[in-house]
Each structure stands twice: as structure tokens, then as C-alpha cells.
C-alpha positions in Angstrom: -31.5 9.2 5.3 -29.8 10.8 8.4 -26.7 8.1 8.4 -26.0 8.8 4.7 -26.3 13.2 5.7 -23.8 12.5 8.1 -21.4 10.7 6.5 -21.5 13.5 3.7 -20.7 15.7 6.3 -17.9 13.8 7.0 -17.1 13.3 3.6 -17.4 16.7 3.2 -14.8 17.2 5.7 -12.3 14.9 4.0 -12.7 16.8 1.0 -11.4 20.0 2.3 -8.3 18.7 4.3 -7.7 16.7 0.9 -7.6 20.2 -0.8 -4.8 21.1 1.3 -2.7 18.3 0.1 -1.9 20.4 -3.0 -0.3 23.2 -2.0 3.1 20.5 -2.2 2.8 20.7 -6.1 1.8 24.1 -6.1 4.8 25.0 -4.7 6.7 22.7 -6.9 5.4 24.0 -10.0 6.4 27.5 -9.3 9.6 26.7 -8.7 10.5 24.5 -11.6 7.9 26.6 -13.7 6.4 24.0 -15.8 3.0 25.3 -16.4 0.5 23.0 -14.0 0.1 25.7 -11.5 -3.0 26.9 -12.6 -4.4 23.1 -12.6 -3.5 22.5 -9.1 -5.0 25.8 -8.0 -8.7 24.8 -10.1 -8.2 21.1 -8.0 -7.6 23.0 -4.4 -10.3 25.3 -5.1 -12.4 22.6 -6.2 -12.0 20.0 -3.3 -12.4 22.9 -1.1 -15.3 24.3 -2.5 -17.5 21.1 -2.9 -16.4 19.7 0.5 -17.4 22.8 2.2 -20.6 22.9 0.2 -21.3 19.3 1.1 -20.2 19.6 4.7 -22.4 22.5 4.9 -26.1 21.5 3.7 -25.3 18.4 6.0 -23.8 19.8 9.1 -27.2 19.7 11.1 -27.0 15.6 10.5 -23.1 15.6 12.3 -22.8 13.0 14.5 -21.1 9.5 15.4 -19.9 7.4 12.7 -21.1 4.3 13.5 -18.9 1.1 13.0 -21.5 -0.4 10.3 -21.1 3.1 8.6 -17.9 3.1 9.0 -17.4 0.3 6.3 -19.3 2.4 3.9 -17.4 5.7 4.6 -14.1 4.2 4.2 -15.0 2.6 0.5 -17.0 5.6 -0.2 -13.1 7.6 0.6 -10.9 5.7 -1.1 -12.7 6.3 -4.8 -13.9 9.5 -3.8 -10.1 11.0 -3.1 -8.9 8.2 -6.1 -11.5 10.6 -8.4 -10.7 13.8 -7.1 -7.3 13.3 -7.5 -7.5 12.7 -11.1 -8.2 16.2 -11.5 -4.7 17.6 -12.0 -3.8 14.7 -14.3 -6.6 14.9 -16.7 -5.7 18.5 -17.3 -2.0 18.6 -17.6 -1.7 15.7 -19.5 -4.3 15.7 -23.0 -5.2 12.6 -23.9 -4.9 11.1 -20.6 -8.6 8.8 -20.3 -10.3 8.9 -16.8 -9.7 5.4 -16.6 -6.3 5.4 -16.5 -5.9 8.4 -14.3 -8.0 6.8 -11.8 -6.0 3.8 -12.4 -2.6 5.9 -11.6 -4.4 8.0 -8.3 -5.7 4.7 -6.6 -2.7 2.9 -7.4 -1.1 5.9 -5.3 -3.4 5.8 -2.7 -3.9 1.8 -2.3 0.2 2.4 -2.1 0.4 -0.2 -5.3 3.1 1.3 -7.5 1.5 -0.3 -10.8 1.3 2.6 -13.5 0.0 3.3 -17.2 2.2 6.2 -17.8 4.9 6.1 -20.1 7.5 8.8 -20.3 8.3 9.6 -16.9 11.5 11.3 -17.6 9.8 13.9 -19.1 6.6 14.8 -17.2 6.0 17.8 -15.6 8.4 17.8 -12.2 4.7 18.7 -10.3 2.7 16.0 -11.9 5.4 13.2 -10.8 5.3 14.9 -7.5 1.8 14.8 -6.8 2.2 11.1 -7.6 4.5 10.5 -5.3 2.8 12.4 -2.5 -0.3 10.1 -3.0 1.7 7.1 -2.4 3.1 8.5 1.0 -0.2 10.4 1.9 -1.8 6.4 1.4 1.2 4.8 2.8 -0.3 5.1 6.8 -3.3 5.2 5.3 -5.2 8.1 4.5 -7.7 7.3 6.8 -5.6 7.5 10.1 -4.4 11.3 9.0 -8.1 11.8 9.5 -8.6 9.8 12.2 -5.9 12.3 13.9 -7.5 15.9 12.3 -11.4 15.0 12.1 -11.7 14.8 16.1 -10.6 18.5 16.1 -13.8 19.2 13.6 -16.1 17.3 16.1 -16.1 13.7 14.5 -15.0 10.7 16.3 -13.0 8.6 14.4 -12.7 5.2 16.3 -15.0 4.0 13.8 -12.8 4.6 10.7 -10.0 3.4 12.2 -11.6 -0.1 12.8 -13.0 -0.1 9.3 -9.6 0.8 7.9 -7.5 -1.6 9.9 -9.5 -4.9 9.2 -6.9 -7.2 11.1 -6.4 -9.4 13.6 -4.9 -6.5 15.7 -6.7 -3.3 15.0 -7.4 -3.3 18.5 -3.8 -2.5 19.7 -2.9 1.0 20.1 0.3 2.9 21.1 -1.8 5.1 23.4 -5.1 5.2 25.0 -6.3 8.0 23.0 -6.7 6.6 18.8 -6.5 10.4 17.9 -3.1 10.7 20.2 -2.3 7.2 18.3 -2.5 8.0 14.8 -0.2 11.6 15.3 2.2 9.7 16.8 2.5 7.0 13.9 2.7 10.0 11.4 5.3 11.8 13.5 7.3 8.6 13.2 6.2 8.5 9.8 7.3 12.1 8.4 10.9 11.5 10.5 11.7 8.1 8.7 10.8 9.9 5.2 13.4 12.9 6.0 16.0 10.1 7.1 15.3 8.8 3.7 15.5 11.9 1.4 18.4 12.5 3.3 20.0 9.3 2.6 19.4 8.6 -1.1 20.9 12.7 -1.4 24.1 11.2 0.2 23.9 8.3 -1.9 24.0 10.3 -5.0 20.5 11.2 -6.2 19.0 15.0 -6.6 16.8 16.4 -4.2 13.7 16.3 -6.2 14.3 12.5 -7.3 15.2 12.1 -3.5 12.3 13.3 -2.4 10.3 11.4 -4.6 11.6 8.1 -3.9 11.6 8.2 -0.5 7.8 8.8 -1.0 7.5 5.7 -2.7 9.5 4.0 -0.5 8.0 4.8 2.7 4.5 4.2 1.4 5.8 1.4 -0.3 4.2 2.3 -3.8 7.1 2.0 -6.0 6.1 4.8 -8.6 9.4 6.4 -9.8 10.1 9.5 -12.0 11.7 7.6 -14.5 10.5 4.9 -17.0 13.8 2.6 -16.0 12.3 3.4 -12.5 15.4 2.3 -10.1 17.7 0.7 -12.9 17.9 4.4 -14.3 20.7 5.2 -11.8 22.6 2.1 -11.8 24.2 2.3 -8.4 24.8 0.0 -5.7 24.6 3.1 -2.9 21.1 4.2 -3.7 19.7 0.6 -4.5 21.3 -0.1 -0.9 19.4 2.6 0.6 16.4 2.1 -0.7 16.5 -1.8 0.2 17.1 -0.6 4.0 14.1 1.5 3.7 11.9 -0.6 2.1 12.8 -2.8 5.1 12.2 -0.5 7.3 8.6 0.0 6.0 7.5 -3.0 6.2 7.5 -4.1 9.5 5.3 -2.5 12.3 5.1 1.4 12.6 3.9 0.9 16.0 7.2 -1.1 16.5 9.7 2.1 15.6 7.8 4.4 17.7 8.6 1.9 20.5 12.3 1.7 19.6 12.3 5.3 19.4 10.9 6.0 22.4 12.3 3.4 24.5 15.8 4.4 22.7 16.2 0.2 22.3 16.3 -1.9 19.5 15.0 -4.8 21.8 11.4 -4.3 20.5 12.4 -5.4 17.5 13.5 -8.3 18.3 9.8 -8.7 20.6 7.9 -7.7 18.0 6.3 -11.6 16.7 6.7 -10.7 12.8 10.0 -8.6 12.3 12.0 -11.3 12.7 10.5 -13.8 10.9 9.9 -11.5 8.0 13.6 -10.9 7.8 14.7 -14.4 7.9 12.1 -15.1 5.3 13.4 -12.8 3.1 17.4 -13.9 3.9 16.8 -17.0 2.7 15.0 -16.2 0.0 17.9 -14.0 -1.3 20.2 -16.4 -0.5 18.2 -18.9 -2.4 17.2 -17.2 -5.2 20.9 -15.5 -5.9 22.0 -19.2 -5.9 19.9 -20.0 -8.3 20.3 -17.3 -10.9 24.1 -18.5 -10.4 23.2 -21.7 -11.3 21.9 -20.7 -14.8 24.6 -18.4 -15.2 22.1 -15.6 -15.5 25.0 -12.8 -14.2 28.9 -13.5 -14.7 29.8 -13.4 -10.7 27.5 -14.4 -7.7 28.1 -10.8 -6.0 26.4 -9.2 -9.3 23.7 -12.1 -8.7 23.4 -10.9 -5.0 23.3 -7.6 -6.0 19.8 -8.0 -8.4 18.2 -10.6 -6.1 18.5 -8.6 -2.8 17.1 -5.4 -4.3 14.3 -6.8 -6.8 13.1 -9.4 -4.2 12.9 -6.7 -1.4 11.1 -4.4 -3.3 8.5 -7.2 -4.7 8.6 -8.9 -1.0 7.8 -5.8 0.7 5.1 -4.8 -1.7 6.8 -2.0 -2.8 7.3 -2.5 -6.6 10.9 -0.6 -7.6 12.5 -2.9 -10.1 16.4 -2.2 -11.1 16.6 -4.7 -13.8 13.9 -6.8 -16.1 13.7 -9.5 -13.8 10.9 -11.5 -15.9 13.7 -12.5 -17.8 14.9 -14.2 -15.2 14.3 -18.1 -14.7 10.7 -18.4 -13.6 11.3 -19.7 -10.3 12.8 -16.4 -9.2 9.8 -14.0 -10.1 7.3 -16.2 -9.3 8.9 -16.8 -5.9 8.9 -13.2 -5.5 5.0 -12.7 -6.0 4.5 -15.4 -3.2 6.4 -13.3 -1.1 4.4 -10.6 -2.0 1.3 -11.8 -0.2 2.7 -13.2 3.0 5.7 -10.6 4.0 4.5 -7.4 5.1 4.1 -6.7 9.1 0.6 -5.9 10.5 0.8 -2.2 10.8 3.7 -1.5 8.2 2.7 0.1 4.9 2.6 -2.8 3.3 0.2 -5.0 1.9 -1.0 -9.2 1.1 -2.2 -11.6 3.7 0.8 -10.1 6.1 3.2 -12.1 8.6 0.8 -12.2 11.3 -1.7 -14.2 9.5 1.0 -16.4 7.8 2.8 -17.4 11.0 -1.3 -18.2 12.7 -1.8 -20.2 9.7 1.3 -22.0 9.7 0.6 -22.4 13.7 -2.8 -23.3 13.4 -1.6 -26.4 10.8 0.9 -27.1 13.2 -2.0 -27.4 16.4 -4.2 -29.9 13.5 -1.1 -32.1 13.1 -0.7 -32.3 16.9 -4.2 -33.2 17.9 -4.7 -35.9 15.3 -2.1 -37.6 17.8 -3.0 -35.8 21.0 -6.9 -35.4 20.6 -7.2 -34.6 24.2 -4.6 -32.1 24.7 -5.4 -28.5 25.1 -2.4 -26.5 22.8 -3.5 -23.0 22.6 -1.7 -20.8 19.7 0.8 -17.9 21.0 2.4 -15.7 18.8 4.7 -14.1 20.7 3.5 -14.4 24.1 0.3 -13.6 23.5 -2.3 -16.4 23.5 -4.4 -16.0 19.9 -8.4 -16.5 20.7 -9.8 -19.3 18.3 -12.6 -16.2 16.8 -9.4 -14.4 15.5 -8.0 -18.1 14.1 -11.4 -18.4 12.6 -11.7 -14.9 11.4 -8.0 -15.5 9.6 -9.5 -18.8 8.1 -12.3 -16.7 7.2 -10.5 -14.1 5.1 -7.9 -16.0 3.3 -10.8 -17.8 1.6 -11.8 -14.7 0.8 -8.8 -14.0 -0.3 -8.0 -16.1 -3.1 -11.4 -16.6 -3.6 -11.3 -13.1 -4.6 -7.1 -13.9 -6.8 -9.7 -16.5 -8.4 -12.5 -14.5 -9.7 -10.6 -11.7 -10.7 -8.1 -13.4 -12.3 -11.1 -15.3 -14.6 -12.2 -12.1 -15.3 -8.9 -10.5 -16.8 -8.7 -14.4 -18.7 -12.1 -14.3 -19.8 -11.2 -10.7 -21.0 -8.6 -12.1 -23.2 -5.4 -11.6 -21.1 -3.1 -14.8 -21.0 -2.9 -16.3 -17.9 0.3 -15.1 -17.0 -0.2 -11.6 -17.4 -3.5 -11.7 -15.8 -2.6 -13.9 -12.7 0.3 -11.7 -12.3 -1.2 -8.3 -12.4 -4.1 -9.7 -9.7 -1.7 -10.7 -7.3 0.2 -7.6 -7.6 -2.6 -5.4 -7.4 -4.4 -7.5 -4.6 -1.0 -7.4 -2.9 -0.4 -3.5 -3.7 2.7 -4.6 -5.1 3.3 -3.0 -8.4 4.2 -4.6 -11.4 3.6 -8.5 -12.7 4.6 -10.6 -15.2 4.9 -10.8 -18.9 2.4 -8.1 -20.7 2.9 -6.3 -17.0 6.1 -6.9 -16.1 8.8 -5.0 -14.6 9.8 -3.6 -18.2 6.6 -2.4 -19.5 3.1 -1.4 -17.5 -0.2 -1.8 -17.3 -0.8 0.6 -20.3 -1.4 -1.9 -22.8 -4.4 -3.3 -20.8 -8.3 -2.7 -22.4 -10.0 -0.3 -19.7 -12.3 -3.1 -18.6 -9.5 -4.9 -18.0 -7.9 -1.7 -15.8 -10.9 -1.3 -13.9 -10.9 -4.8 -12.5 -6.9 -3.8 -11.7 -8.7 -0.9 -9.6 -10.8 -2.9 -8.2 -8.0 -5.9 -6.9 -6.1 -2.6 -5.7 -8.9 -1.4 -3.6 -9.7 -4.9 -2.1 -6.0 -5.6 -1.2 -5.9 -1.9 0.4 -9.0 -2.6 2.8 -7.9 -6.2 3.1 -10.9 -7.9 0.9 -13.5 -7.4 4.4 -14.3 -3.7 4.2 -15.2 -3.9 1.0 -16.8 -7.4 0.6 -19.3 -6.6 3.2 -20.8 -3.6 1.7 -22.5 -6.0 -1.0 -24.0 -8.3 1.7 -27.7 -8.1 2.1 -27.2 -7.8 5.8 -25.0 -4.6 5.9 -28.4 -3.2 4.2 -30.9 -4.1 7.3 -31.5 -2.3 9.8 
């Protein structure tokens, strides 16, 4: 009884910092004076209200989280903050079922960019805001901002961070300190995001769509403010900018505060998955341009180029912008673009899918097979980088990628057995699994996820959630052994 006391206090604790969180579209509502004030206020006062009740009857229970509860605490977050978020979306927009506003808050959080709202160009300037904001709140991961704040309120947070980062390298830390760690990573964070609004201003957008994108595209949860998302403005400067960003969010946060601080782009070139990420995603272009040449699918290869580079980047990166109906395209293309979706993303970027580091192990790992069937006797350990990979993390890879499409598999029945065709449904389970916005066909880049039944949204949620905590964090809570004592 005392574990699940504390971690309401903690949860508790979340709740009011969450509170906080609205005071952005609370400011934005006053200035653009569009009548959703008074619905943020209720969902401040609410958050803060029940999180200081709940911290309060438990605070005589505080204590360490341990890493078993850990697991639990982060689940128990994510729908807990997906929930609460709802709040300002249920009021401001009638009509709006609580299925497909937690849909729309933990396709925010989990960074996903997959929506069920349709007229964008006309929603409240606050609303969109606050949708954004959940993307770049999630984008770190929601869990490190309170891994940085909840030390100050007496709760350790090693724990959540563990349980949050279920990788091969959640050990690794930019500092001694995880608390000193995760402020740093937002401060690097925050600066990227300015350098961002800053850009897409230059490159022609208004500060409030500015603002909003570069949400999205740090966090890499393409939501947009318009229905045409990115093909609404029709430039070549802003989809430029926002393919240099996506980029830039997708490999290693740790990395840029190391560039930054060293005042040297040689970690990037150190670091064991920017560059392969990058030439995976070259070629690809390359490719893929060529091919849509090919078919004569655009008049000239630059306009070819031009479609391919951005599309691909955003689906590659997870992100999920999309500048022209590319499920039109030949089928190669878009398909080859979901793959990319699940192997692209660094370790540590805001990304999600399997991510580079576990691709190039993988692809290593093969290799070492290959090798011994000739050499049984040779000893070939498996370096990425220069660091020598330890055959519990090789197995604990192994481990997950079953778990992994194990888990593309079942879900993917589900939304079939549902009545979705195949397409659609293998499509919107890799995206959502992948955080990477929209599929194909009935949830392609030129429609949404609206037209789904809400059983068939909730197991959406639910592939969003599992590709957020990378399958582990949640899979273990319904194992009888995370139960024992």
C-alpha cells in the first residue's frame, strides 16, 4: 500500500508542475481574444488543485521511487497528463469525444503528430497552441523535465529516468549529476527551438505559425495549424528550414550540447549514429527522387528532389509534416519511407522506432554470425564506435525487436480484425509505434485518423504509448513478476 501512496505523491507532484504548463495558452488566448481563456484557467486550477490534494493526503508516504516502481509511474504519467490534457479540448471544442481528444493529447505527448482534427485553419489560435506545446513539452520527454524539477521537491528521480529511457544507453550521462543532466538537455533544447522560430520567421512564416512549427519540429510531432499542414505555404525556404531542423532533432541531444560546449563540430562526426543516419537518409533521397523521375511523377528532377527530400525527412525522422499527398506516389516511395521510420532516429534525439543504435548492433551482430560460421574459434567482439558492446545489451536488443514487431503484429490484427484493410491498418501501426504521424491510404498524408471507429483509435493510443516507452516499460507492467514481491 505504501509504494502505490508514494507514487501518488509523486504523481501528485506532476500534476501541479503540469498546471503550470498552461499559462502559454492563457497568454495566447488573451492576446488573440478567442474565447478559451476561461477553459484554460478551469484546467490550471484543476491540475493544481487535485495534484496538491493528492500530493497532500500522501506526503507522509514520500520517499524513493524505486526502479520496479518506476515502470509503473512512468505508464501511470503518460495517460494521466494524456487525460488531463484533454480538458481544454473537450470544452472549447463541442462535440469533440474523449476518445479522440485523448487520441490528439497523447499523440502530442508520445511526439506522434497523427491527428483527428479537421479544420485547423480555423481553430482557436490557443487550442492549436496548446497542441503544439504538448509536442515540444513530450519531445525530451516529459519525464526528464521532472527528472530536473522533482529533486528540488525532495524526490529522486534516477529511477524515472531509467524507466523512461529503456535503451541500450540510458546509462550515459552528460554530467555526473541526472538532475544537472536533464537541465542541460533542456537548455540545449529551448535554444535550438528559438533558432528555429527564428528561422522559419526569416523564411517567411508569422510568428504564431513560427512558433508552432518549430514546436513540432523540435519534438518531432508534426501537428501543424493548418489542414494542408506544410504544403499550405508552398515554399522551398520554409520546407528547407524545417528539413534542417528535423535533422537536427533527430540525432543525439547529448551530441549538440557537446558541440556546443566544446565549440566543435567534431563530435558529430564521433558520435556512432549521426553519420550513418545521414548517409541513410542521402541515399534514400537520392534513390527515391530517381525513382519518382522515372515514372514521371513531377516534370523536372529538381521538383522531384524537392518533394522527396522534405516528405522523406519528415517521415524518416519521425516527425510526420507532409508538403504534398505522397500516397499517390508509386508505392515503393511511401513504403520506403515507413521503413525509415523505424530504424532512423538517434538514441537520445526526439525521435522515435527501433533507432540507429540498435539497427547498426543488429546489422553488426549479423555480420559477427556470418564470420564465425567460418571462423568458429575467433573471438570478434562488436564496437560501435569505439566502444565494445557487451553480449547482455546484444541480447537485450534481440530481446526487444521481437518485441517489437511482435507487438506491429498483434496490433495490426487487431485494426484488420476491426475491419480496416490492411494497408490502412499496417500503416497507421507503424506510424503510431514509430511516433511518426500519418500512414497510408484511409490515414494518409491527405486525410487523418478521424475516420477510424474509437476501438480502432484506442489501439492507435495504445501503439503510440508503446513506441514512446519503447515497447519494455510498458510490456512489463502486465507480467506476473512485476506483481511479486
Amino acid at each position: 500500500m505504501q509504494r502505490f501512496c508514494t507514487l501518488g505523491f509523486v504523481l501528485g507532484l506532476i500534476l501541479m508542475v503540469f498546471g503550470v504548463t498552461y499559462a502559454l495558452p492563457i497568454a495566447a488566448s488573451l492576446y488573440f481574444e478567442d474565447g478559451m481563456v476561461d477553459h484554460f484557467v478551469n484546467g490550471m486550477s484543476l491540475n493544481i488543485g487535485i495534484g496538491s490534494l493528492l500530493s497532500g493526503l500522501t506526503m507522509r508516504f514520500r520517499g524513493d521511487v524505486k526502479t520496479r516502481d518506476g515502470y509503473l509511474l512512468v505508464a501511470s504519467f503518460w495517460v494521466l497528463m494524456s487525460s488531463a490534457a484533454t480538458l481544454p479540448l473537450l470544452w472549447g471544442m463541442p462535440g469533440l469525444s474523449f476518445t479522440d481528444a485523448f487520441f490528439e493529447t497523447m499523440s502530442g505527448f508520445t511526439t506522434t503528430g497523427a491527428t483527428v482534427l479537421v479544420g485547423l485553419d480555423n481553430l482557436a489560435p490557443s487550442l492549436n497552441l496548446w497542441r503544439h506545446e504538448m509536442v515540444w513539452i513530450g519531445g525530451l520527454g516529459i519525464i526528464v523535465l521532472a527528472v530536473a524539477i522533482l529533486p528540488l521537491l525532495g524526490v529522486g528521480g534516477m529511477q524515472l529516468y531509467k524507466a523512461e529511457i529503456a535503451g541500450p544507453v540510458k546509462d550515459s550521462k552528460i554530467t555526473p549529476r541526472i538532475t544537472e543532466t536533464a537541465r542541460l538537455l533542456w537548455l540545449v533544447y529551448a535554444a535550438i527551438t528559438l533558432f528555429c522560430i527564428l528561422a522559419l520567421k526569416l523564411a517567411g512564416m508569422g510568428w504564431f505559425d513560427a512558433i508552432c512549427h518549430a514546436f513540432a519540429t523540435m519534438g518531432l510531432g508534426g501537428f501543424s495549424t493548418h489542414d494542408a499542414s506544410v504544403g499550405y505555404f508552398d515554399s522551398v525556404a520554409i520546407e528547407l528550414v524545417l528539413t534542417i531542423f528535423m535533422l537536427i532533432a533527430a540525432i543525439n541531444f547529448a551530441t549538440h550540447y557537446t558541440v556546443l560546449h566544446n565549440r566543435s563540430l567534431k563530435p558529430y562526426l564521433l558520435d556512432p549514429e549521426a553519420i550513418p543516419m545521414l548517409g541513410v537518409i542521402t541515399g534514400s533521397i537520392l534513390l527515391c527522387a530517381g525513382y519518382l523521375w522515372h515514372f514521371d511523377v513531377y516534370e523536372d528532377f529538381s521538383t522531384n528532389l524537392r518533394h522527396v527530400t522534405f516528405n522523406l525527412v519528415s517521415i524518416a525522422t519521425d516527425c510526420g509534416f507532409a508538403s504534398v499527398d505522397y500516397d499517390k506516389w508509386p508505392p515503393f516511395v511511401p513504403w520506403w519511407m515507413l521503413y525509415l521510420s523505424c530504424i532512423t532516429a538517434c538514441t537520445g534525439s526526439t525521435g522515435g522506432g527501433i533507432k540507429m543504435f540498435r539497427t547498426l548492433l543488429l546489422w553488426k551482430q549479423a555480420g559477427r554470425e556470418m564470420f564465425s560460421l567460418l571462423h568458429p574459434r575467433a573471438v570478434n567482439p562488436i564496437r560501435i564506435g569505439n566502444t565494445p558492446i557487451a553480449n547482455k545489451i546484444i541480447f537485450a536488443v534481440l530481446a526487444f525487436i521481437f518485441l517489437y514487431f511482435i507487438s506491429i503484429v498483434v496490433l495490426t490484427f487487431s485494426l484488420i480484425f476491426s475491419g480496416l484493410d490492411p494497408i490502412s491498418a499496417l500503416s497507421a501501426v507503424i506510424a503510431c509505434i514509430n511516433n511518426a504521424g500519418p500512414g497510408l491510404n484511409q490515414v494518409g498524408p491527405a486525410t487523418n485518423f478521424q475516420s477510424l471507429s474509437d476501438f480502432q483509435t484506442w489501439i492507435c493510443s495504445i501503439a503510440m504509448l508503446l513506441g514512446r516507452l519503447e515497447v519494455f516499460t510498458l510490456i512489463v507492467l502486465f507480467t506476473p513478476t512485476f506483481w511479486r514481491k
